[in-house]
N, CA, C and O of each residue as an XYZ file, in Angstrom:
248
protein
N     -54.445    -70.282    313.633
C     -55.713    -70.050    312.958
C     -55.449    -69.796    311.486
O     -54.599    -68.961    311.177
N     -56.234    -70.573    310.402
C     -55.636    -70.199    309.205
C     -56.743    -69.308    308.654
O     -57.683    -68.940    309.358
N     -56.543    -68.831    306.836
C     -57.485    -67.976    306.993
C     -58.947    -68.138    306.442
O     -59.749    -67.224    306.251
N     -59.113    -69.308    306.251
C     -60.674    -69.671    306.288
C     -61.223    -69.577    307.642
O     -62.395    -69.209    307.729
N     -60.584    -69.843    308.700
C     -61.511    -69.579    309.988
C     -61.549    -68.538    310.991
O     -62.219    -68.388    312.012
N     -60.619    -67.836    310.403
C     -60.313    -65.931    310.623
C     -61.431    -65.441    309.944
O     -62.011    -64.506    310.495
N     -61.963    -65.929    308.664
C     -63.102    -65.522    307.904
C     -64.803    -65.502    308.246
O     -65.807    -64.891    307.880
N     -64.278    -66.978    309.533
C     -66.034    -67.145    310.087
C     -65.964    -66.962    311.688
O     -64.985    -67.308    312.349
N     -67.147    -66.365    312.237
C     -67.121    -66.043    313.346
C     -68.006    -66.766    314.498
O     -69.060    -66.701    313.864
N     -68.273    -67.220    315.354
C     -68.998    -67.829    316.466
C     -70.046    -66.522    316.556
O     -69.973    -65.353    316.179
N     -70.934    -67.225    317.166
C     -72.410    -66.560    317.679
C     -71.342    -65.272    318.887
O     -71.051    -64.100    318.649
N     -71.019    -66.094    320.090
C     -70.153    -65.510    320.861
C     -69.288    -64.252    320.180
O     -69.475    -63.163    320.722
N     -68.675    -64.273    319.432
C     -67.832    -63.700    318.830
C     -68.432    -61.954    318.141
O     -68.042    -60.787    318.164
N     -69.740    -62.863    317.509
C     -70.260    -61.698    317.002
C     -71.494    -60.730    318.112
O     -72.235    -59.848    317.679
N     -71.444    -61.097    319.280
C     -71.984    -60.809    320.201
C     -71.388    -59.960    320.604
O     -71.908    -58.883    320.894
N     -69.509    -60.336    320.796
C     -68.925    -59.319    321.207
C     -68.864    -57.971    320.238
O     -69.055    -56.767    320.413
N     -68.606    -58.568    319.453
C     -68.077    -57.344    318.281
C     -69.185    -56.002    317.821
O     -68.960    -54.847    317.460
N     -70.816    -57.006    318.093
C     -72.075    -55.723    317.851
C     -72.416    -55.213    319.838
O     -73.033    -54.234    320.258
N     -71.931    -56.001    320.395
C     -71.982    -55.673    322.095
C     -74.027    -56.210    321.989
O     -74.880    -55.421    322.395
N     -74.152    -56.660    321.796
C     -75.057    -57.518    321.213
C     -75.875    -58.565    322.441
O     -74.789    -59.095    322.677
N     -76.666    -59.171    323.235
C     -76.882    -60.716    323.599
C     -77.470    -61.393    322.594
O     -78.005    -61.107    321.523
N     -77.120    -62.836    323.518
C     -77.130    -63.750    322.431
C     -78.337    -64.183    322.172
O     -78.161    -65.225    321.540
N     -79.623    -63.971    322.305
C     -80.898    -63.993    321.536
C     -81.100    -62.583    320.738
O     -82.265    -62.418    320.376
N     -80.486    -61.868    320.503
C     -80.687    -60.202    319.559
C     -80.168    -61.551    318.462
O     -81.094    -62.234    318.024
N     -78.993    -61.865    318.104
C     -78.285    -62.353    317.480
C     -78.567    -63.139    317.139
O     -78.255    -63.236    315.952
N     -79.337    -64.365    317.696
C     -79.996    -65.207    317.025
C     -81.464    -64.881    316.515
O     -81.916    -65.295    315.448
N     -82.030    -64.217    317.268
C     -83.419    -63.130    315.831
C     -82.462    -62.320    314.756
O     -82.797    -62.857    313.701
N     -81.666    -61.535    314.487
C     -80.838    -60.844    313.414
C     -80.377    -62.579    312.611
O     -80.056    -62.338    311.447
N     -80.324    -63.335    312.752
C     -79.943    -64.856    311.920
C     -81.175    -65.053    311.534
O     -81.350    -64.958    310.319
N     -82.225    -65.335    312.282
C     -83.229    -66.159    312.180
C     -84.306    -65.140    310.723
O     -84.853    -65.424    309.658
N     -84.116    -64.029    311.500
C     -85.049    -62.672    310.412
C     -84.329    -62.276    309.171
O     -84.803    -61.408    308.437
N     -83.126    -62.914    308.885
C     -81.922    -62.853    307.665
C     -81.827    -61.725    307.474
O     -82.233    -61.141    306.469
N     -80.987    -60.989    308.901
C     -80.588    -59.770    308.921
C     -79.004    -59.696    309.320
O     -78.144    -58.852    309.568
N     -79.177    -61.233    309.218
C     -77.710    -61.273    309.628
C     -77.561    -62.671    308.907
O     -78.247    -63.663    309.153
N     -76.339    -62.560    307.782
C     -76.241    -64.074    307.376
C     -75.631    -64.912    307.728
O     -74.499    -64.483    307.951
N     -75.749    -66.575    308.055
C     -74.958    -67.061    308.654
C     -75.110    -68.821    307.502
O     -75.712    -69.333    306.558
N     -74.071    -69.044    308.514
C     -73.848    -70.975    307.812
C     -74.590    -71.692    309.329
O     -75.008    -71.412    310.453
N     -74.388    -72.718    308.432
C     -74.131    -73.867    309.573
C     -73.044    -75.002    309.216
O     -73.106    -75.689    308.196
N     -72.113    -75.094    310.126
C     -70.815    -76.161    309.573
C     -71.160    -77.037    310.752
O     -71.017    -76.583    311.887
N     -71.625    -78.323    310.549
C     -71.922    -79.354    311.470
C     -73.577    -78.956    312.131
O     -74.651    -78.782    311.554
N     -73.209    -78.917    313.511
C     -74.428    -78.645    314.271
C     -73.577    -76.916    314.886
O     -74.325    -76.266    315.617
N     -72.535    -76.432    314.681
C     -72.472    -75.086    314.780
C     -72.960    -73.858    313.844
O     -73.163    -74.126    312.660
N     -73.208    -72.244    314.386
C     -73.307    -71.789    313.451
C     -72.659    -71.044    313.539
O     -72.408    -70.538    314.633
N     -71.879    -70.495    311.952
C     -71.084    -69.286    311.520
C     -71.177    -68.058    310.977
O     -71.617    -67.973    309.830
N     -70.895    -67.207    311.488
C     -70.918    -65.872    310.735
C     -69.917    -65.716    310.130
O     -68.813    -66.071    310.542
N     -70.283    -64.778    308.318
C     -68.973    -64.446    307.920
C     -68.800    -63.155    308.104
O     -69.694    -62.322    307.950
N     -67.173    -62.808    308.581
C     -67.035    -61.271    308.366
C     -67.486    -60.329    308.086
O     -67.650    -59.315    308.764
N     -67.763    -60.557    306.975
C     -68.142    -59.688    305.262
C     -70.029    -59.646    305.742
O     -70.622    -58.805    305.066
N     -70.781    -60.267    306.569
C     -71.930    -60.421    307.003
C     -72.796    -59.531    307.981
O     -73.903    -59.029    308.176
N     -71.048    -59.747    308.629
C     -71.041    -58.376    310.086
C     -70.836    -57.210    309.793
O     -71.436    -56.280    310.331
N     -69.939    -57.070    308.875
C     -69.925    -55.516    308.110
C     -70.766    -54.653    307.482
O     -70.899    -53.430    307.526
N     -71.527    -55.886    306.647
C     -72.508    -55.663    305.878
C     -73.859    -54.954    306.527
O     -74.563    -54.008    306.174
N     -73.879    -55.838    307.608
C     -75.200    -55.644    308.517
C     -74.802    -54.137    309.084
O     -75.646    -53.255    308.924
N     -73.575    -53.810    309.727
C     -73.813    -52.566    310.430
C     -73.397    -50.972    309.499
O     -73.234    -49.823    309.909
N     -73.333    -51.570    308.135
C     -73.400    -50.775    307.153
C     -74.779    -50.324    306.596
O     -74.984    -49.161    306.248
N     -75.640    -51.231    306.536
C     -76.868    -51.650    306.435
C     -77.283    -50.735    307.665
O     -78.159    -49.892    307.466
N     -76.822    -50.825    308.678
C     -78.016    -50.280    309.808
C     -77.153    -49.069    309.852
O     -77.870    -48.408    310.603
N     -76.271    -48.391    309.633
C     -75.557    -47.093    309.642
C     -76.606    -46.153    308.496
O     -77.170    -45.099    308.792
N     -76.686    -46.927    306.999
C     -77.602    -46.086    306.282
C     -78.777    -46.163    306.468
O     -79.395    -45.290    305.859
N     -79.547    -47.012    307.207
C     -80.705    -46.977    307.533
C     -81.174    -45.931    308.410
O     -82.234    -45.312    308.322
N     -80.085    -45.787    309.425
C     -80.360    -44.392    310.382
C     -80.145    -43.353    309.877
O     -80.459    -42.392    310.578
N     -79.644    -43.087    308.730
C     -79.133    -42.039    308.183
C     -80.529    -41.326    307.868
O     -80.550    -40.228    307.313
């Protein structure tokens, strides 16, 4: 794996990582609460997106 694609994550992926299903995850994309690509007909999350978001929802509860 090199490190451009260590950098982007699968729907799956980020499902695991927020413990998440996979329609939460696609409304958090769709409501741009979560940013993502599209490379082909897949879509990607970046890292820096996922962090962001549960930083975002850490001070929000605050």
């Amino acid at each position: 794996m090199t490190a451009a694609t260590a950098e982007l994550l699968t729907v799956p992926e980020v499902m695991a990582r927020l413990k998440l299903g996979r329609s939460t995850v696609y409304d958090l994309i769709r409501s741009r609460r979560l940013t993502s690509i599209t490379v082909g007909r897949s879509r990607r999350i970046p890292v820096d997106a996922v962090r962001d978001f549960i930083t975002y929802e850490i001070e929000e509860a605050a």
